[in-house]
C-alpha positions, 0 to 999 in steps of 0.5 A: 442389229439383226442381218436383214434378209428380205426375199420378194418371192419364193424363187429360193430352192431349199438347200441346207441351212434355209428355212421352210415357212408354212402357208397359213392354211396348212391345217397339219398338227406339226407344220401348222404354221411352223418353220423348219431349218433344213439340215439336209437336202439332196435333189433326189434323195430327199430332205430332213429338218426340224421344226424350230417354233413347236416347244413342249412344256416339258424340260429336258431332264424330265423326258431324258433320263440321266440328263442334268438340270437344265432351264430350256424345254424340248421342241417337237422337231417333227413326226418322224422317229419322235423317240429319238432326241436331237439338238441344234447349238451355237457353240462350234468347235467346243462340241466334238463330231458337231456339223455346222448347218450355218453359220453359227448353227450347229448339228448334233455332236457329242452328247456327253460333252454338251451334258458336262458343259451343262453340268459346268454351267457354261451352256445358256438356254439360248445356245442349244435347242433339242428337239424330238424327233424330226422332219423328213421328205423322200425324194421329190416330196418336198418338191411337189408341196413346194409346187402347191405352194404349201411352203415358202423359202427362206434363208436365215441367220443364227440369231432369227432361229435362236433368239425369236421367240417360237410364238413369234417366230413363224410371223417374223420369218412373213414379215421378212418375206416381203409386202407381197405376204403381208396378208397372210399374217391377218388370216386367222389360225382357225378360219372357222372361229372367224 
């Protein structure tokens, strides 16, 4: 059974490892009802992340080249530096220079590790998520969307960012956000077509 975090208020700072759930009007090309984890956040610094529920119908291997066969597409991660090619996992320690973000979420490590545990077989899908590109605020931007209410704060588990899926991900992360958001999920995604 699934941990069940239920948050009745956006009292939560973003930190690492929180999510960023959009409000349902945010009429952006990315973050159009999307939910970004937080991989870093410094008061003052600035914060950057990746969109979790925003896959591209297109496999890894065709986008990167010398890349192994491999059954899982690529996220649209965010709109900054989109050349580059970042990857989120569950598998710990067996991926050298690996930076957990949560428990049981891990960023980054040794490409060419994860390329040979592919090629072995021993990576499933639903273990690693690689995104191009990726979300960025400077310092005190994230603050002021915050403060005009364009996103919520969430924790979150391992298992809601790896096993939802990303059609249902961005309603999954409402609905544990308590009654108080229940009428967000009965917007449509295009007010005009209403």
């Amino acid at each position: 059974m699934e941990d069940i975090i239920r948050i009745e208020s956006n009292d939560l700072l973003p930190s690492r490892g929180r999510v960023l759930i959009s409000e349902p009007f945010l009429g952006d090309y990315y973050f159009g009802r999307s939910v970004v984890l937080l991989i870093e956040h410094e008061d003052g610094e600035g914060t950057f992340g990746v969109i979790m529920n925003k896959p591209i119908s297109t496999p890894v291997n065709k986008i990167i080249v010398d890349f192994p066969h491999f059954d899982s597409n690529i996220f649209l991660g965010g709109p900054v530096q989109q050349d580059q090619l970042f990857f989120l996992h569950t598998l710990g320690d067996l991926v050298p220079d690996a930076e957990e973000v949560l428990k049981g979420i891990y960023w980054g490590g040794d490409i060419e590790a994860i390329k040979a545990m592919i090629q072995q077989g021993a990576v499933k899908p639903n273990q690693i998520r690689f995104f191009l590109g990726y979300s960025g605020w400077e310092s005190n931007q994230l603050k002021g969307e915050l403060n005009r209410n364009s996103w919520l704060v969430s924790n979150t588990t391992s298992r809601a960012l790896m096993q939802t899926k990303p059609v249902n991900m961005w309603n999954h992360f409402i609905r544990r956000m308590g009654t108080k958001y229940d009428m967000w999920l009965r917007f449509p995604e295009n007010p005009e077509l209403n």
